[in-house]
N, C-alpha and C positions, 0 to 999 in steps of 0.2 A: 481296187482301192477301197478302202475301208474307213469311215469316218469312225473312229470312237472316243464315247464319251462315259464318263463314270460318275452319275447324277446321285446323290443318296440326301436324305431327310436332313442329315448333319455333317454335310459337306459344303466347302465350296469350290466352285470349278473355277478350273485356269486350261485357257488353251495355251495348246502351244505347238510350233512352229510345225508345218507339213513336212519329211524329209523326203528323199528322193526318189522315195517307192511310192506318193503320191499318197499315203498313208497318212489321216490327220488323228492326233487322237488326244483326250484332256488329260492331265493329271487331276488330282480330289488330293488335298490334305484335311487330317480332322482339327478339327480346331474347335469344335462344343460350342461354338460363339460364330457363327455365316453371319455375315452380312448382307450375306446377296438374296435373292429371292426365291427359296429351296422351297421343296415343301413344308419344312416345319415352320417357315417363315409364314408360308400361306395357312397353312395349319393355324399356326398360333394365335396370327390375326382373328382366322375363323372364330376360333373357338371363346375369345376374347369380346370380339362381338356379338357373338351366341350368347354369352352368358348375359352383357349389356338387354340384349333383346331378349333373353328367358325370363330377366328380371323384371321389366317393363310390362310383359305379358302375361306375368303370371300376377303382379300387382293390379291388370286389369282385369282381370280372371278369366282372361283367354284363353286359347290353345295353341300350342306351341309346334311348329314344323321346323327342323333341322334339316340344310339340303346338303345334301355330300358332296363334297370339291369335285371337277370333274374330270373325268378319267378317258381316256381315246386310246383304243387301243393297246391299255395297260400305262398309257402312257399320260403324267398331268401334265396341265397348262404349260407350267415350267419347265419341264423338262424339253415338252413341246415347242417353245419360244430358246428353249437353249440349243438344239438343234436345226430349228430357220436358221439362227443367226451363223452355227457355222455351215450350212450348207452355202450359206450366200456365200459367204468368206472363202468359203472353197472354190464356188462357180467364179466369182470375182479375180482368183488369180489364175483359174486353169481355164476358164471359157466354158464350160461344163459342170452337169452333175455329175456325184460322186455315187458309187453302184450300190454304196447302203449308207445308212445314216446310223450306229453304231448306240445302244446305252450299255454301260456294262457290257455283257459277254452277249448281248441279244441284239442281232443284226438286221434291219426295218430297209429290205429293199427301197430306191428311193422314192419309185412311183408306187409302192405301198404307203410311204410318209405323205406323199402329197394329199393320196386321198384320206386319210387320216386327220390331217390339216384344213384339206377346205371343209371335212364337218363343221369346224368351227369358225367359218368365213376367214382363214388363215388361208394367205399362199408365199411364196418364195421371190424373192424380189431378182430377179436378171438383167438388170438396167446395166449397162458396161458400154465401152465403145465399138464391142462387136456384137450389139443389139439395139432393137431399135424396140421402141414405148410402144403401144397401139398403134400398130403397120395397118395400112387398106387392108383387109381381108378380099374384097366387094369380088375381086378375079386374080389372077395370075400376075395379068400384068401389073394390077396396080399394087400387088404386094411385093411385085419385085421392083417396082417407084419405088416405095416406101422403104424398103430395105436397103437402096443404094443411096436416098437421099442423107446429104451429107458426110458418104465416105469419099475417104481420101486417099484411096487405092482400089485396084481390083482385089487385092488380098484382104482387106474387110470386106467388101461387099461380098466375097464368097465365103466369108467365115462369119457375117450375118447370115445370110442365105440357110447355110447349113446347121446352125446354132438355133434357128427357128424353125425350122423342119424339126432338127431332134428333139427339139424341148415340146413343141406345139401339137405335133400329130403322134395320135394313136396306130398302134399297132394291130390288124387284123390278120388271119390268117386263112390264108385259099390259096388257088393255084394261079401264075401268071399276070397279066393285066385285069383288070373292074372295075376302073374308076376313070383311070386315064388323069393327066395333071389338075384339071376343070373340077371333073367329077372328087377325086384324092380332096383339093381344098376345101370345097363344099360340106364333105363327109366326115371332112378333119380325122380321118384314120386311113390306112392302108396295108397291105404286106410290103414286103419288099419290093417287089417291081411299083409300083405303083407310088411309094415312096422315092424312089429314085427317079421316076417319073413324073414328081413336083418338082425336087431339088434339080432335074436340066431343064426346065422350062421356066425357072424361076433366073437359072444361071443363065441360059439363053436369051432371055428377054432385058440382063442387064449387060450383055456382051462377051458374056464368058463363054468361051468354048467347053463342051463339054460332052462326054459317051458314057456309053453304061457297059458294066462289066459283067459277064457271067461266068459264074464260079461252082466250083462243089466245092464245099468249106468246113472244116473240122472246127466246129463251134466250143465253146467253153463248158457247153452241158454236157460235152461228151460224144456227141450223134456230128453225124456227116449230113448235112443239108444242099443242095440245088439252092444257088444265094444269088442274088443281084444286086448290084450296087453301080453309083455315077464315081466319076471321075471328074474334075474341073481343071482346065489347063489357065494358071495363072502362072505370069512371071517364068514364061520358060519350062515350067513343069507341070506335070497330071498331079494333082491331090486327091488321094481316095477319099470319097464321101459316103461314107456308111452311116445311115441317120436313122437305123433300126435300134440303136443304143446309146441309152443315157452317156453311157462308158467313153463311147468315142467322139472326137474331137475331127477337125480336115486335117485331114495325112495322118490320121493315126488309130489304128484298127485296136481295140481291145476283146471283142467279143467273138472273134474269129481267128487261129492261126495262119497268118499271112506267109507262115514258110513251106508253107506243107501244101495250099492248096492249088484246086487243078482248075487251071484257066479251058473254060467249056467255049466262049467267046466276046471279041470286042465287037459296040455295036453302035450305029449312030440313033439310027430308030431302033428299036425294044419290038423284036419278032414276034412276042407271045406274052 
C-alpha cells in the first residue's frame, strides 16, 4: 500500500478517499492562486520579509544574512506537515502504517519518513482506541497494565498489544533468541523471535492465550527466510501476529506469502 501525494510550488492538495487496495493518494489542481501553505506560500512570505529586513539593515549599515527554507530529505516543512497528516489519517482508520509515504512519483519508506521527521522534533500521532498514550515501559508486566487498562474486550487488548510492539520496537537481525521478552523491552529492538517473544509475554500476562509459529517464508523481497512469528487465540480463534512490519496488522500478513509457506513448527515455549 502506497500513500501518494502530488505537492508542487503552485498547487494545492486535496485528498481523497483510500479505495479498496488500501491505496491513498492526493489529486493537485493548478489554480496560479493556493491558498494553502505550499512552498510558494512559504517562499513568498520569505522573501517578502527578507526584503522588509534587507531594508531595515542595509539603512543601518549592517550585513545582511538570508537563511534558506528548510529541506529534509529533499523534502520542505510543508510537504513534510502534508504527509503527518495523511499518514495519521491512514493509521486512524486502518490501525497501522502505511509501507511508503508517497510525494509525486518518489516513494519515502515509512520508517525512512519517521526519521526524517523527528530531525525536526516532528512525530506521528497514533492516539486511537486500539492504543494507549505513554504505557509503563518500567517491565513487561506493567506494560501489558497499561495496554489493557480500559479495554473493553480481549480483541482490543490484543490489537493494542500488537500495534505497540509493531509501531514501538526496532528491528535487529541475528539468529534465534538474545534478548528474551525482559531483555526485547529494555533494548526496544529485536529479530523476529525475540519480537514474538515480547508480543506472548505481553498477551500472556493480560490472559491471552498465545504460541509462536515457525515458518520458512517467501518474503516480499523475493528471498525465502527461516521466520517466527506469535499467534493469539481471542474469541474462538488464533490471530497471526507478525509485528516485524509496519505493513501488517493482527490476522493479516502483508510482508510474507501466507499461501505458499511451510509450517517448520508450533510451539508454546520458543526452542531456540
Amino acid at each position: 500500500m502506497v500513500l501518494n501525494a502530488n505537492t508542487s510550488s503552485a498547487t494545492s492538495v486535496n485528498q481523497t478517499n483510500v479505495n479498496t487496495s488500501d491505496v491513498m493518494t492526493n489529486t493537485s489542481a493548478s489554480t496560479g492562486n493556493s491558498n494553502t501553505s505550499t512552498d510558494t506560500d512559504i517562499k513568498s512570505v520569505s522573501v517578502t520579509n527578507n526584503q522588509t529586513n534587507l531594508n531595515n539593515t542595509m539603512a543601518a549599515g549592517g550585513s545582511v544574512v538570508v537563511k534558506s527554507p528548510i529541506v529534509v530529505n529533499g523534502l520542505t516543512i510543508a510537504q513534510i506537515d502534508d504527509g503527518i497528516s495523511r499518514v495519521q489519517t491512514f493509521y486512524a482508520k486502518y490501525g497501522r502504517y502505511p509501507s511508503y509515504v508517497s510525494f509525486g512519483t518518489r516513494k519515502i519508506p515509512i520508517a525512512t519518513f519517521k526519521k526524517n521527521i523527528a530531525t525536526q522534533g516532528l512525530t506521528i500521532k497514533t492516539t486511537t482506541i486500539y492504543s494507549v498514550a505513554n504505557p509503563n515501559t518500567s517491565s513487561v508486566a506493567a506494560l501489558a497494565k497499561s495496554l489493557a487498562a480500559g479495554s473493553t474486550s480481549k480483541y482490543m487488548t490484543a490489537v493494542r498489544i500488537f500495534n505497540w510492539v509493531r509501531d514501538k520496537l526496532g528491528y535487529s537481525f541475528y539468529y534465534g533468541t538474545k534478548y528474551g521478552a525482559a531483555g526485547t523491552l529494555k533494548h526496544m529492538t529485536g529479530n523476529c523471535c525475540d519480537t514474538a517473544n515480547l508480543l506472548v509475554a505481553l498477551a500472556r500476562d493480560d490472559g491471552i492465550t498465545s504460541r509462536y509459529i515457525h515458518g520458512y517464508c517467501h518474503f516480499t523481497s523475493g528471498n525465502w527466510y527461516d521466520h517466527v512469528w506469535a499467534q493469539l487465540y481471542v474469541n474462538g480463534k488464533w490471530y497471526t501476529a507478525d509485528a516485524i512490519s509496519f505493513s501488517n496488522s493482527l490476522g493479516v500478513i502483508k510482508n510474507w506469502n501466507t499461501a505458499t509457506y511451510k509450517l517448520e513448527g508450533i510451539y508454546k515455549t520458543l526452542p531456540f
